[in-house]
C-alpha positions in Angstrom: 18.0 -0.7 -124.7 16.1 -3.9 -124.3 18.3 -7.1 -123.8 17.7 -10.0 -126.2 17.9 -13.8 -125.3 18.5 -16.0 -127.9 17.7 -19.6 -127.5 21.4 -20.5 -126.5 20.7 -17.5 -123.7 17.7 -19.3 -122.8 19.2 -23.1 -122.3 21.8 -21.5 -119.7 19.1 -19.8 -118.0 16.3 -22.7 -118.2 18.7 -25.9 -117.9 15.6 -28.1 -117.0 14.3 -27.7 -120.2 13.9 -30.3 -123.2 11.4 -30.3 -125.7 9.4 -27.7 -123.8 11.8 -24.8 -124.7 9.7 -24.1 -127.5 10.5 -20.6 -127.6 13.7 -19.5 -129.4 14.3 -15.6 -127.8 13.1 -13.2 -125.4 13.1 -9.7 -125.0 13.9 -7.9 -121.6 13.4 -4.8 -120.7 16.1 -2.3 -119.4 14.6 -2.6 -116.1 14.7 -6.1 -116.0 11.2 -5.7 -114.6 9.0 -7.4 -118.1 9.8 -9.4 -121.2 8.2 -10.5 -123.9 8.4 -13.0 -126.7 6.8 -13.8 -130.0 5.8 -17.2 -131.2 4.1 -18.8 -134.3 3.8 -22.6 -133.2 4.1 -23.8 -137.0 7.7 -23.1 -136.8 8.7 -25.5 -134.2 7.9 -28.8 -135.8 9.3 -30.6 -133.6 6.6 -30.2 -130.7 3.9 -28.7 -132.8 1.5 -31.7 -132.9 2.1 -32.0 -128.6 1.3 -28.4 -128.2 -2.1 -28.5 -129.9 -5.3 -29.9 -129.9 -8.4 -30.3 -132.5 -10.8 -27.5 -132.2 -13.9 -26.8 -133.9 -12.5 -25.2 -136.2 -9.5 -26.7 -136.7 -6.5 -27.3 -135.1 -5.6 -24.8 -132.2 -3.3 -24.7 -129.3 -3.8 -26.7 -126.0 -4.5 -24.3 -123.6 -2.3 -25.5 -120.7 1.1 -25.0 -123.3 -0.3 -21.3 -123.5 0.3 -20.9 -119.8 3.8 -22.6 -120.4 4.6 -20.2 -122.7 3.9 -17.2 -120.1 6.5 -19.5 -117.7 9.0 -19.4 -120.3 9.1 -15.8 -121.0 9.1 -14.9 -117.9 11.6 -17.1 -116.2 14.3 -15.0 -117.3 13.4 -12.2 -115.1 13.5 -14.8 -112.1 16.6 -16.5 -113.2 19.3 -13.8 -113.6 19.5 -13.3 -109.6 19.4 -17.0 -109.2 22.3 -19.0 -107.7 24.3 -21.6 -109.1 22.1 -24.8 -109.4 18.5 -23.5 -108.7 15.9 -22.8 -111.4 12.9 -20.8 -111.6 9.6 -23.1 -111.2 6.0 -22.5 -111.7 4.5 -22.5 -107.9 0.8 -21.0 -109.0 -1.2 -19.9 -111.4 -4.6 -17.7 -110.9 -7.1 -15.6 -112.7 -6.7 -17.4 -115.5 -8.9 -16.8 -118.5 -8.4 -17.9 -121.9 -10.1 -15.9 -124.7 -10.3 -17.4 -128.7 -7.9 -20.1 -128.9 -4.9 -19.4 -131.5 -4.2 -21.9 -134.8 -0.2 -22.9 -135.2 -0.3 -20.6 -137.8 -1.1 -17.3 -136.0 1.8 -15.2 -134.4 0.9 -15.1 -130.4 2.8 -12.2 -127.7 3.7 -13.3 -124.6 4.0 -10.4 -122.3 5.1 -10.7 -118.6 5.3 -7.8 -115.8 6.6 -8.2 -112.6 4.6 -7.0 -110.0 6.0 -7.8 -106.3 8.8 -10.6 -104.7 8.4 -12.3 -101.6 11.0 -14.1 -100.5 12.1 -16.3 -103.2 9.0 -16.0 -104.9 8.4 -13.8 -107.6 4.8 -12.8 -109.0 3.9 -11.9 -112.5 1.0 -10.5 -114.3 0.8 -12.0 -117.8 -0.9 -12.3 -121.0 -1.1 -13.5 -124.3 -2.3 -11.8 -127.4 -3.1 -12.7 -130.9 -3.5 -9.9 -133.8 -4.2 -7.5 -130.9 -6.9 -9.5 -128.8 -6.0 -10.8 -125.4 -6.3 -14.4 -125.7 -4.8 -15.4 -122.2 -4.7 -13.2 -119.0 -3.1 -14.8 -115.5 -1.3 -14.2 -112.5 2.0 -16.5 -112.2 3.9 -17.1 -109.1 7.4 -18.4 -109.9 10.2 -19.6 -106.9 13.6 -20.7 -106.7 14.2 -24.4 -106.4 17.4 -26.2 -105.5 17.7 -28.5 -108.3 19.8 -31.1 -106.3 17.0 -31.7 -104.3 15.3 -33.1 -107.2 18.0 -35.8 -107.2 16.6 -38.3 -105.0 13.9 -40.1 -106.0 11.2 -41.6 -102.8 10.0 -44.7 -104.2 6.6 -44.8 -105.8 3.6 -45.2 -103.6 0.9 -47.9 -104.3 -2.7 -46.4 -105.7 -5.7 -48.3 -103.9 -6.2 -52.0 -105.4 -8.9 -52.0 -108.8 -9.6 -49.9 -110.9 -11.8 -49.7 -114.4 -10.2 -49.0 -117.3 -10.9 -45.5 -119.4 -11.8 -45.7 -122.3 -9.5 -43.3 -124.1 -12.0 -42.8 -127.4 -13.2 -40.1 -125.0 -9.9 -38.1 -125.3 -9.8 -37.9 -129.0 -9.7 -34.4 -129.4 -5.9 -34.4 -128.1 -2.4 -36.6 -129.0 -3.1 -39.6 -127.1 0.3 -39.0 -125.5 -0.8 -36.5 -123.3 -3.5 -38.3 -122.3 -3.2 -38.1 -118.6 -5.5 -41.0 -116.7 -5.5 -44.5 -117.2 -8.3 -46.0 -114.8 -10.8 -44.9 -112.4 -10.7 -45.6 -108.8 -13.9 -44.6 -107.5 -17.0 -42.4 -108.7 -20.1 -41.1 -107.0 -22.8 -39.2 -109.8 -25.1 -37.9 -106.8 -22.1 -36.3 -105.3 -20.5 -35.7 -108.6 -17.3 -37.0 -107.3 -14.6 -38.7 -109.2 -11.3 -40.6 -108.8 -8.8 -41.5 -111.2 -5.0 -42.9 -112.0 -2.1 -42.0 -113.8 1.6 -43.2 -113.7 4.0 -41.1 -114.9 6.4 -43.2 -117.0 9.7 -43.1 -118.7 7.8 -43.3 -122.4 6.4 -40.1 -121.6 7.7 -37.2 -124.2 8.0 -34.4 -121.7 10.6 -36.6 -119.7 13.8 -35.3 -121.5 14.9 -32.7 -119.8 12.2 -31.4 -117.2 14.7 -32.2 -114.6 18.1 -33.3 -116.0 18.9 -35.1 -112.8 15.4 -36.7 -111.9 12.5 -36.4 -114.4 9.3 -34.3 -113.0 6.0 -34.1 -114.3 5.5 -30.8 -115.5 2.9 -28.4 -113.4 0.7 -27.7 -116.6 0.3 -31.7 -117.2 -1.1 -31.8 -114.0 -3.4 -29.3 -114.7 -4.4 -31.1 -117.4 -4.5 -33.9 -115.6 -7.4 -32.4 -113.9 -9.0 -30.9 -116.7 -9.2 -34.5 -117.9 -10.9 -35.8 -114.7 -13.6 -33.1 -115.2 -14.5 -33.9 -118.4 -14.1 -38.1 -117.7 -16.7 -37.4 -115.0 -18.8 -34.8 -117.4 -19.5 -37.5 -119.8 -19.9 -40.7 -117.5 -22.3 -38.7 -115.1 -24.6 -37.8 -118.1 -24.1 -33.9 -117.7 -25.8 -31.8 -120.7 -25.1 -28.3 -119.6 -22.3 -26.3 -121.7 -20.5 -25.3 -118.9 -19.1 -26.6 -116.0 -17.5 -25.3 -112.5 -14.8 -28.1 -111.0 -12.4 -28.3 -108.0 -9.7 -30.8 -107.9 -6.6 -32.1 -106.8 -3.8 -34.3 -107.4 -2.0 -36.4 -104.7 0.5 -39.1 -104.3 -1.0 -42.7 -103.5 0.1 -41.9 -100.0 -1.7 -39.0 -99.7 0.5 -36.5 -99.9 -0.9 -33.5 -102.5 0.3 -32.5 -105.4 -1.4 -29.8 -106.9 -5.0 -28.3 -106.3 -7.2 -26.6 -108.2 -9.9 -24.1 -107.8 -13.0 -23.2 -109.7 -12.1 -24.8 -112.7 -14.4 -23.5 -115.4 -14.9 -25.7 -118.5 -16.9 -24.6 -121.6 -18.5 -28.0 -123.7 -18.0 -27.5 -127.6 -19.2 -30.0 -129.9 -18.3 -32.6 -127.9 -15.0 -31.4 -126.3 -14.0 -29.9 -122.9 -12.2 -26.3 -123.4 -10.3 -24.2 -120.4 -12.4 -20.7 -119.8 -11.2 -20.0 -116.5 -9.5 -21.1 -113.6 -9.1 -19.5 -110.1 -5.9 -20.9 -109.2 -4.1 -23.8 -109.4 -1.1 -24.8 -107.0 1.7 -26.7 -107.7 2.7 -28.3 -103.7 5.2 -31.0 -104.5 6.7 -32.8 -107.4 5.7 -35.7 -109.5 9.1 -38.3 -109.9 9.0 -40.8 -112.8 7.3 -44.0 -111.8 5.0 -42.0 -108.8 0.9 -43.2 -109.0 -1.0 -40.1 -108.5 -4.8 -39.9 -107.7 -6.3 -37.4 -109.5 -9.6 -36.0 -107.7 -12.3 -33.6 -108.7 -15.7 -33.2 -107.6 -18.2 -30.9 -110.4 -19.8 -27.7 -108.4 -21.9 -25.6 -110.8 -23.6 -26.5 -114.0 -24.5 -24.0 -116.2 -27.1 -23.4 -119.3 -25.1 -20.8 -121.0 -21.7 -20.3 -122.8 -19.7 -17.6 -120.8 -17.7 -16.2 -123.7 -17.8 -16.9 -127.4 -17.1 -20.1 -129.0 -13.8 -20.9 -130.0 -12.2 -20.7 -133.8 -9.3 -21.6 -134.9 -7.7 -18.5 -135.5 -8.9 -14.6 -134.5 
């Protein structure tokens, strides 16, 4: 018989967890091998409005929180063999590729396989579905990390002197709260090359929790994070094309990286930047509260046509 977490279950397993732990049970399966969980994002008011984003048809989840949702259903399948004090963390995500976005109102299934262990990583294939379509397929790599090494804090490095202020009118098509850039710090439009700023900060609503003893930034924010660079550097190089192919990273203001991205692939709708695909994206080292990162991305490939259909709010 399949074991079932309920959301107390689930706060034992995933400590680390505030506001994120939008997910209230998961199934498990005998074999301890895949689980699955159902969600309909209207019924957790208390995160719906930072989960989603304005789509054209309506409003519709934020792609990066669908990925979390795959983390979250399959963290239990990582966490029952961990030891006392560690936690199951993303470490990367590939293959991605988002189908028709879901409304808050639509039921979505997360469903997560394991398919091989290395070590103390563990690797997943996932997907999402929504009245029967696949609206999310990945690959998810999920390790074991001591959370006691979280507890120390370096001290924040400096960003570069200057920077222009971004003018945030740009990102109206999400809460301005996860709105991840606050200047740029350099730009090329022949090389299609841009550099940008963000501090992580205390005001931030994903701090509770996500560590308990030293706040991190989340590995999806700083996907997004990217995903915002793209599309800053989209509209200030003048790019017209309805699709567009991005590589990227994140580092510390002393260099040290992040998380990196590659083959980012962005579809333009009416105005607005939407995840298609995405290669993989690597999570390398943590973002404390108070750290400058320097988001960079440089845009490869323009393209003429959509690669899948546009987006509506529900399927």
């Amino acid at each position: 018989m399949p074991t079932l977490l309920s959301r107390t279950d689930l706060e034992v397993i995933l400590p680390h967890r505030g506001i994120n732990l939008f997910i209230d049970e998961v199934k498990v399966s005998p074999d301890k091998l895949s689980s699955s969980s159902r969600l309909r994002l209207r019924d957790v008011p208390s995160c719906t409005k930072l989960l989603t984003r304005n789509g054209p048809s309506g409003t519709i989840w934020y792609e990066p929180f669908m990925a979390e949702l795959l983390a979250l259903t399959g963290a239990p399948l990582v966490s029952r063999d961990l030891p006392p004090g560690h936690v199951a963390a993303f470490g990367m995500l590939s293959r991605v590729k988002f189908g028709t976005m879901p409304s808050p109102d639509d039921e979505v299934l997360a469903e997560v396989t394991v398919q091989r262990k290395r070590d103390q990583t563990t690797f997943f294939k996932a997907r999402l579905e929504n009245h029967g379509v696949v609206i999310l397929e990945a690959e998810v790599a999920s390790s074991v990390v001591d959370l006691a090494v979280f507890a120390f804090r370096p001290p924040a490095p400096a960003l570069p002197d200057g920077g222009t202020p971004i003018c945030m009118s740009s990102f109206g098509w999400k809460d301005s709260r996860l709105r991840l850039l606050d200047c740029i710090l350099s730009e090329d439009a022949v090389a299609l090359r841009l550099s940008a700023g963000f501090t992580f900060t205390a005001c931030h609503p994903f701090v509770q929790g996500h560590f308990p003893t030293a706040p991190l930034m989340m590995g999806v924010l700083q996907w997004a994070a990217m995903v915002d660079a793209v599309w800053l550097a989209y509209t200030r190089f003048g790019c017209d094309s309805s699709t567009i192919l991005a590589n990227g990273s994140v580092k510390r203001g002393d260099g040290t990286l992040v998380a990196e991205i590659k083959d980012l692939l962005i579809e333009i709708i009416d105005g607005a930047p939407y995840i298609r695909e995405t290669k993989r994206v690597i999570f390398r080292e943590p973002v404390y509260l108070t750290n400058r990162v320097i988001v960079e991305v440089t845009l490869c490939v323009a393209a003429a046509q959509p690669v899948v259909p546009a987006l509506a709010g529900s399927a």
